[in-house]
C-alpha positions as CSV (number, residue, x, y, z in Angstrom):
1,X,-8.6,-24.9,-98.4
2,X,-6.8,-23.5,-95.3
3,X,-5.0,-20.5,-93.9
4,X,-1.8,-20.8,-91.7
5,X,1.2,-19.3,-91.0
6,X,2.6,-20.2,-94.3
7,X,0.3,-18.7,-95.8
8,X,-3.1,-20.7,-98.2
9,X,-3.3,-24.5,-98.2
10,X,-4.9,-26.7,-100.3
11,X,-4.9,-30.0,-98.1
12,X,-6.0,-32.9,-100.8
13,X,-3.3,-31.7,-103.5
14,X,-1.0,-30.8,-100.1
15,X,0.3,-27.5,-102.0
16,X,0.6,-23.8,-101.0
17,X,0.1,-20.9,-103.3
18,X,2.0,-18.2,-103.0
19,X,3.6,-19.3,-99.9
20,X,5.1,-17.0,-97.5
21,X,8.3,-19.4,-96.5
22,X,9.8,-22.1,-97.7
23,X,7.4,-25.5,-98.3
24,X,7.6,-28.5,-100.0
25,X,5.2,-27.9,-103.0
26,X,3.9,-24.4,-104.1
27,X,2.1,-22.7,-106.9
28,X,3.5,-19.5,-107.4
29,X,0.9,-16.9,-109.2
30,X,3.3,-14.3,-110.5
31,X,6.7,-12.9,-110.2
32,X,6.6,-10.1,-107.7
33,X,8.7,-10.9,-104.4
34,X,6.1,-10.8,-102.2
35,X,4.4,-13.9,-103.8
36,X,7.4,-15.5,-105.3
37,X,9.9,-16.3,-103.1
38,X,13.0,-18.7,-103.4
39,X,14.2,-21.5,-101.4
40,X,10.8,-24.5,-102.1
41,X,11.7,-27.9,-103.0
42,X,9.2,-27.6,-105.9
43,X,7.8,-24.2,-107.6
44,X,4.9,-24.8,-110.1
45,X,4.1,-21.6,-112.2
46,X,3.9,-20.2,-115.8
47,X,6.8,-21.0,-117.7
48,X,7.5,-16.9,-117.8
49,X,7.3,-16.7,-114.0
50,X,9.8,-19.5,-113.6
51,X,12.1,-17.0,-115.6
52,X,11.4,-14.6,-113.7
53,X,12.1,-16.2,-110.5
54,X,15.2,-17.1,-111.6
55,X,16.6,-13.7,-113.1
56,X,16.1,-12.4,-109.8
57,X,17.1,-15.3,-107.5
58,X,19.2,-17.8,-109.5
59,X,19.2,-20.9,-111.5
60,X,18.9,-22.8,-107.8
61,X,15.8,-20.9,-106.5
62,X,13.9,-23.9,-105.8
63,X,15.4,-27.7,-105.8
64,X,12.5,-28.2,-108.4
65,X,10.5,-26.9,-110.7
66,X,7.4,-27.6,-112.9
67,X,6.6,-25.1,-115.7
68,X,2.9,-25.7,-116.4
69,X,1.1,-24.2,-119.6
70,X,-2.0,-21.9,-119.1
71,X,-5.0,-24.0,-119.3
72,X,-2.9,-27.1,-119.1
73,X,-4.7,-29.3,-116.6
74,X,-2.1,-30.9,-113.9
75,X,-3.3,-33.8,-111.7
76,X,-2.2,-33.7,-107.8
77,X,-3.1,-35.3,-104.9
78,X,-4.2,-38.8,-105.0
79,X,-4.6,-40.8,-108.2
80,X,-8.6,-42.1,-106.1
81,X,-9.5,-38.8,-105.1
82,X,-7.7,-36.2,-107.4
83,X,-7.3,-32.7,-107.4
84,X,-6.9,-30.7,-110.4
85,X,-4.6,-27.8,-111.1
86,X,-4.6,-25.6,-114.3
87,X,-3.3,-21.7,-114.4
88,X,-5.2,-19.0,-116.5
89,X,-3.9,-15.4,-117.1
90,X,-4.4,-12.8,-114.8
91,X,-3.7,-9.5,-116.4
92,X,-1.2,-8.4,-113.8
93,X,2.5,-8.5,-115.4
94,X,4.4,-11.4,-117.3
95,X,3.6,-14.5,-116.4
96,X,0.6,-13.9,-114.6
97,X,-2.1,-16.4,-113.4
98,X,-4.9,-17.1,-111.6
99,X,-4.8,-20.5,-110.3
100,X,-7.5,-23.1,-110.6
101,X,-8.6,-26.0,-108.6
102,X,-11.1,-28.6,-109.1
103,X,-11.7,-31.2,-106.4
104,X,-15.0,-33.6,-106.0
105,X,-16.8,-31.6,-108.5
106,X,-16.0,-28.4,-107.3
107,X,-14.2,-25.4,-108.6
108,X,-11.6,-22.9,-106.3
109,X,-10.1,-20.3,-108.2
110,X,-7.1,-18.0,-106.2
111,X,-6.8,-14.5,-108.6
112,X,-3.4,-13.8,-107.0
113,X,-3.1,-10.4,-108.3
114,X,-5.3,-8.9,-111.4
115,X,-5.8,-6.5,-112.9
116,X,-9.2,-5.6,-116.1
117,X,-7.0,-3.0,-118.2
118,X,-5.2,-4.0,-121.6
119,X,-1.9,-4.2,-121.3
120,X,0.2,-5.7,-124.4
121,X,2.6,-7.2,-121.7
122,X,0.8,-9.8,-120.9
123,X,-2.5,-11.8,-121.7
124,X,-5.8,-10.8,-120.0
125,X,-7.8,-11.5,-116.9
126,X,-10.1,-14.7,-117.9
127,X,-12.7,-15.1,-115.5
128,X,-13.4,-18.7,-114.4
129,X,-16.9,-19.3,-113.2
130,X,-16.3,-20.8,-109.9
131,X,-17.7,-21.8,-106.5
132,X,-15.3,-20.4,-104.6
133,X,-13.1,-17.1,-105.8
134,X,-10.7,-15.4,-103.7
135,X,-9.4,-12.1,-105.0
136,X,-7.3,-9.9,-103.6
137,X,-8.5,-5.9,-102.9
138,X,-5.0,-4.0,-103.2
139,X,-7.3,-1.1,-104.1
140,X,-10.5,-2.7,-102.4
141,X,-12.0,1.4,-101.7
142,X,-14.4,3.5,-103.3
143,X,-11.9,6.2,-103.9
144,X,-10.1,4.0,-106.2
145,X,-10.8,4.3,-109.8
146,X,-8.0,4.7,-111.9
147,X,-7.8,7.2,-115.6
148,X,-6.4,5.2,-118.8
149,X,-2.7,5.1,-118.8
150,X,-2.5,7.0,-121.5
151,X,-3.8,9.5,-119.9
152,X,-1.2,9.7,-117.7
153,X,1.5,9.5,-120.3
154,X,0.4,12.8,-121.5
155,X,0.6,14.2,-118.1
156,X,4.6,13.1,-118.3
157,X,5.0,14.0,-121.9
158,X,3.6,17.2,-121.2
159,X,5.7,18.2,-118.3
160,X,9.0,17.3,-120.5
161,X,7.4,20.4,-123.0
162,X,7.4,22.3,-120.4
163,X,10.1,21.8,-118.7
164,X,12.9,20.4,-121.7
165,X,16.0,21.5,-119.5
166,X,14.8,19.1,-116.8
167,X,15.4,15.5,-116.3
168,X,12.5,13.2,-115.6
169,X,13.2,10.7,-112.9
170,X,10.3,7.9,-113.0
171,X,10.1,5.8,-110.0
172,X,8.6,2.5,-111.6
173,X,8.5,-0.9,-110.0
174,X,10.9,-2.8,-111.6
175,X,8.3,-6.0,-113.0
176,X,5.3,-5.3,-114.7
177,X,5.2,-1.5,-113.9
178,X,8.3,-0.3,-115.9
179,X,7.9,-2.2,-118.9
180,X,4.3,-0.8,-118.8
181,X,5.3,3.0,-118.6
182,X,7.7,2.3,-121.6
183,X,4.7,0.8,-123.8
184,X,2.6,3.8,-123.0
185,X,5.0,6.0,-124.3
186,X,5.8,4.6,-127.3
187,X,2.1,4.2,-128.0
188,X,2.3,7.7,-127.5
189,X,4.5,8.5,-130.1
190,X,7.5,8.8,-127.8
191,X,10.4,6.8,-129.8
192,X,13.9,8.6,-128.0
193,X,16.2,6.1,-126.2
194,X,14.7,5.9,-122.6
195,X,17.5,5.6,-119.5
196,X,17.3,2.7,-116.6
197,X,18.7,2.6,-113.8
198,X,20.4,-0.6,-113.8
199,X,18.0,-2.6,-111.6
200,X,15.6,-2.3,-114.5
201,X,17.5,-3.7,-117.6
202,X,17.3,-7.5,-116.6
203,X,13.7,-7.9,-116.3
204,X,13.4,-5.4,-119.5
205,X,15.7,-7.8,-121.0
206,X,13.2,-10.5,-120.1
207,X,10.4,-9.0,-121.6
208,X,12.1,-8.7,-125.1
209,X,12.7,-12.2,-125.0
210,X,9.3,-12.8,-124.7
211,X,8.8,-10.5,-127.7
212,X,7.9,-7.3,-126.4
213,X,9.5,-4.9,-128.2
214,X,10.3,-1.7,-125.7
215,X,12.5,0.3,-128.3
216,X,15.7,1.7,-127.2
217,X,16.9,1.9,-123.6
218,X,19.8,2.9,-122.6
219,X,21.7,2.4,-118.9
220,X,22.0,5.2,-117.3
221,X,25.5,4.2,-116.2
222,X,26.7,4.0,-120.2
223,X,26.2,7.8,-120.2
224,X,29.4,9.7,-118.7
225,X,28.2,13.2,-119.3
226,X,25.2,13.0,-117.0
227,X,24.4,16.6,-118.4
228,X,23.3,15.0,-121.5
229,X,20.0,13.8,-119.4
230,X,18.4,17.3,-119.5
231,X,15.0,16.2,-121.2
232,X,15.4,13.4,-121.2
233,X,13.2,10.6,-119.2
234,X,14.9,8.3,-116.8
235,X,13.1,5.3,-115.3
236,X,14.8,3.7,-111.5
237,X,13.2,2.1,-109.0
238,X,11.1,3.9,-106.3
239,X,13.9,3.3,-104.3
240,X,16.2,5.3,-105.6
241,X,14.5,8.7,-106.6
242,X,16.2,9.9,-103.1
243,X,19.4,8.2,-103.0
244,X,22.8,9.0,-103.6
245,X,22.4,7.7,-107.5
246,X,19.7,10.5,-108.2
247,X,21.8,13.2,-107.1
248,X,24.5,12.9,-110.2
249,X,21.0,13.9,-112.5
250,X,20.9,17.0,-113.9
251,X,17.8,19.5,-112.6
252,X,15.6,16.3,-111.4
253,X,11.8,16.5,-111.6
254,X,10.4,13.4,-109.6
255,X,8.0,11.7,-110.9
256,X,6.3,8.2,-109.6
257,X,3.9,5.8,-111.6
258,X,1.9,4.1,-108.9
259,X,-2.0,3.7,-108.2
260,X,-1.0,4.8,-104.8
261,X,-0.5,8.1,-106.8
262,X,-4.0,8.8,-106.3
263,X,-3.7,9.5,-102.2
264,X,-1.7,13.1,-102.1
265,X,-0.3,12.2,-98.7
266,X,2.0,8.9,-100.9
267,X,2.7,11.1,-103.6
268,X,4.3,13.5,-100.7
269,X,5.7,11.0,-99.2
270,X,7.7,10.0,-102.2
271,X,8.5,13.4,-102.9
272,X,6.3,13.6,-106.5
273,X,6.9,16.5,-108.1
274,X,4.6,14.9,-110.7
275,X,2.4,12.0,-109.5
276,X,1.3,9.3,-112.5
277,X,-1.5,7.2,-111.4
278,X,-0.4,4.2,-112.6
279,X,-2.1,0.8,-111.6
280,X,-1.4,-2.9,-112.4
281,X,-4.4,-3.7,-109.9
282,X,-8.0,-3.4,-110.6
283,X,-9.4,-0.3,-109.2
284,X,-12.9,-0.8,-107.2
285,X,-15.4,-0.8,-110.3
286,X,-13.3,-3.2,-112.3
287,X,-13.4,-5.3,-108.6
288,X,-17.3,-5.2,-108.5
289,X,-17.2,-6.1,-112.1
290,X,-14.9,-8.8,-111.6
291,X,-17.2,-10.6,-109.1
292,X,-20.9,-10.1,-111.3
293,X,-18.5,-12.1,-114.1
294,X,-17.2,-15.1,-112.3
295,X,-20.6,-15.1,-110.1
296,X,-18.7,-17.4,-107.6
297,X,-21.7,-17.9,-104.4
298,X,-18.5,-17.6,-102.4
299,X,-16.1,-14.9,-102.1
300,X,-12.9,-14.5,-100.0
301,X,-11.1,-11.2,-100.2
302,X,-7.4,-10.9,-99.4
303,X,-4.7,-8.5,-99.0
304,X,-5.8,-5.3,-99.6
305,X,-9.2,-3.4,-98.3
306,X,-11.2,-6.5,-97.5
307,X,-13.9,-4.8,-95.3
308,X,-14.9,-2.8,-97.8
309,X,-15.2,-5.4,-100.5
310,X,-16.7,-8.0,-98.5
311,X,-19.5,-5.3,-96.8
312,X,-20.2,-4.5,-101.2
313,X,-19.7,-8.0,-102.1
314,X,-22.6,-9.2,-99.2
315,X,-24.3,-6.4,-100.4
316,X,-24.4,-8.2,-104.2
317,X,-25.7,-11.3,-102.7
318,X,-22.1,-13.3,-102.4
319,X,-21.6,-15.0,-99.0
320,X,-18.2,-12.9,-98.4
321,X,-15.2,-13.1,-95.9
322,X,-12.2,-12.0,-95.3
323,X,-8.9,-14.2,-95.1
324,X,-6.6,-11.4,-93.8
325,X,-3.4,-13.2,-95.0
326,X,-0.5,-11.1,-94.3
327,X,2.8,-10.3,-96.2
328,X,1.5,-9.6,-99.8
329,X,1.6,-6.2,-99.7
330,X,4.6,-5.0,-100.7
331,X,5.0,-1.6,-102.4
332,X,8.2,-1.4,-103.6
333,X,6.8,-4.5,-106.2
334,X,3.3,-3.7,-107.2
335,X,0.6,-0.8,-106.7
C-alpha cells in the first residue's frame, strides 16, 4: 500500500480508494464529494453509495461500476497471488464502509470516515482486527468530545419555545448530516412538516427509498407566503444561511449542526446564532477506543489531526504514522 498524487494505492489488486482524480479502478468508501468523485472507468462501492454517486453526478459517473455487498468477499489482482476485497459498515452516512484487504495472509483495513454513535441511518462501525488500520482524525484533538445528539435537539427545540415568531434556518450538510438532524427530531417528539431548501430533497428522497422514514418535509420553494415560516424549522445547506435565498425568511435565527460547532471562532464564522454540535465523526475518546478494539500493531492516521493521534496512539503501544493525504477535508460535506 502506497501514497501518491492520486491519492492511496494498493499495488497487487492495482486499485485506489477514494481516489482524488480520475483512475482506472477505485473503491469508493462513501458518498461525500471529497471521497467520491465522478469520471473512473470502474467505481466499486456499496450498492447505496453507487446511488448516491449517481443522484449527484449522473447515471454516467463512471464508465463502470461494481456494486459489492458488505461482507461480500471480491477477488482482485492475480488469480496466483490474490488480493481480497470485502467492505464492512462504517457508521458514517448511507452507504458507508470501511474497506478491507487481505493479501499473503495479511489484513489492511482503510476506515474512510467513521463515526461510534447510533445512528438509524445507517449500520454501525464494525471493527475488523487487522495488521494494518488507517483511520482518519477529522477530530483527532483532545478538545473534541461530542454531547448526544439529542442533546442538542433540545437545544434547537428549545430555542423555537422561546422564540415561536422566529424562523429556524439549519445549515446541515446535505448527506448524512440532514437526514440525521431530521431523525433527532422526530425521536424528539417533533412530528410538524420540516422545510428544505431544495439541494436537500434528493438525497432525502434517497434515504426513504432505503426505508428511512423522515416524516413530512416540505420544499421551501412550495411555500409562497414565506411568512408562514415563523416557527417553523428550515433545513439548507451551510452554504446558503448567508445568501440571497435566506434573505426571503421571515425573522431568521441561524443555526448550524456541525462538530466544528464546538470551536466558537467556526460557529462565528458561520454566523451561529445557535451553534448544534453535531458530529458524523468520532470525537477523540471514541478514536482511542476505536484503536484498543481493532488492536491493529500498525496505525496510519489520515486527514484530520494526525500528530496528535499518532503521539497518543505511540503512546498505546501502536507503531503510528502519519500519511498526510490531502483533499479529504471538505467542510461543506462532513464535520
Amino acid at each position: 500500500m502506497t501514497v501518491n498524487d492520486k491519492g492511496l494505492y494498493c499495488q497487487p489488486a492495482d486499485v485506489y480508494i477514494d481516489p482524488l482524480e480520475p483512475v482506472s479502478t477505485a473503491v469508493v468508501t462513501h458518498g461525500h464529494a471529497d471521497h467520491a468523485r465522478p469520471g473512473h472507468d470502474c467505481v466499486i462501492a456499496s450498492p447505496p453509495t453507487l446511488e448516491i454517486m449517481r443522484t449527484r453526478y449522473g447515471q454516467d459517473m463512471a464508465r463502470h461500476t461494481i456494486a459489492l455487498p458488505y461482507r461480500q468477499p471480491k477477488q482482485l489482482g492475480s488469480a496466483d497471488d490474490p488480493v481480497w476485497l470485502s467492505l464492512v459498515p462504517a457508521g458514517h452516512i448511507l452507504g458507508s464502509c470501511q474497506v478491507v484487504l487481505e493479501y499473503r495472509g495479511k489484513r489492511l483495513v482503510v476506515s474512510g470516515d467513521y463515526k461510534r454513535r447510533d445512528d438509524p441511518t445507517c449500520l454501525p462501525f464494525e471493527p475488523v482486527p487487522c495488521d494494518v488500520f488507517i483511520t482518519e482524525a477529522t477530530f483527532g484533538l483532545p478538545v473534541f468530545t461530542h454531547p448526544p445528539l439529542a442533546t442538542e435537539i433540545a437545544k434547537l427545540l428549545h430555542s423555537l419555545s422561546v422564540f415561536p415568531d422566529r424562523c429556524h434556518l439549519v445549515g446541515t450538510y446535505a448527506l448524512g448530516k440532514c437526514q440525521r438532524v431530521i431523525l433527532g427530531l422526530r425521536d424528539a417528539g417533533y412530528h410538524n412538516p420540516i422545510y428544505l431548501h431544495g439541494a436537500l430533497i434528493n438525497l432525502c428522497q434517497l434515504y426513504q427509498r432505503h426505508g428511512i422514514a423522515l416524516g413530512p418535509l416540505i420544499p421551501v420553494s412550495d411555500v409562497r407566503d414565506k411568512q408562514q415560516l415563523r416557527g417553523e424549522i428550515v433545513l439548507a445547506p451551510p452554504s446558503a444561511l448567508a445568501d440571497r435565498w435566506s434573505r426571503s425568511l421571515p425573522d431568521v435565527r441561524t443555526v448550524m449542526a456541525s462538530g466544528w460547532m464546538q470551536i466558537r471562532a467556526r460557529a462565528r464564522q458561520r454566523n451561529a446564532e445557535l451553534p448544534l454540535i453535531i458530529s458524523d465523526h468520532c470525537d477523540w475518546p471514541e478514536l482511542l477506543r476505536t484503536l484498543e478494539e481493532v488492536n491493529a500493531p500498525e496505525v496510519w492516521v489520515t486527514h484530520g489531526r494526525e500528530d496528535a493521534l499518532v503521539y497518543q496512539a505511540q503512546k498505546m503501544g501502536f507503531n503510528a504514522r502519519a500519511l498526510s493525504l490531502i483533499g479529504y477535508e471538505n467542510e461543506d460535506e462532513s464535520g
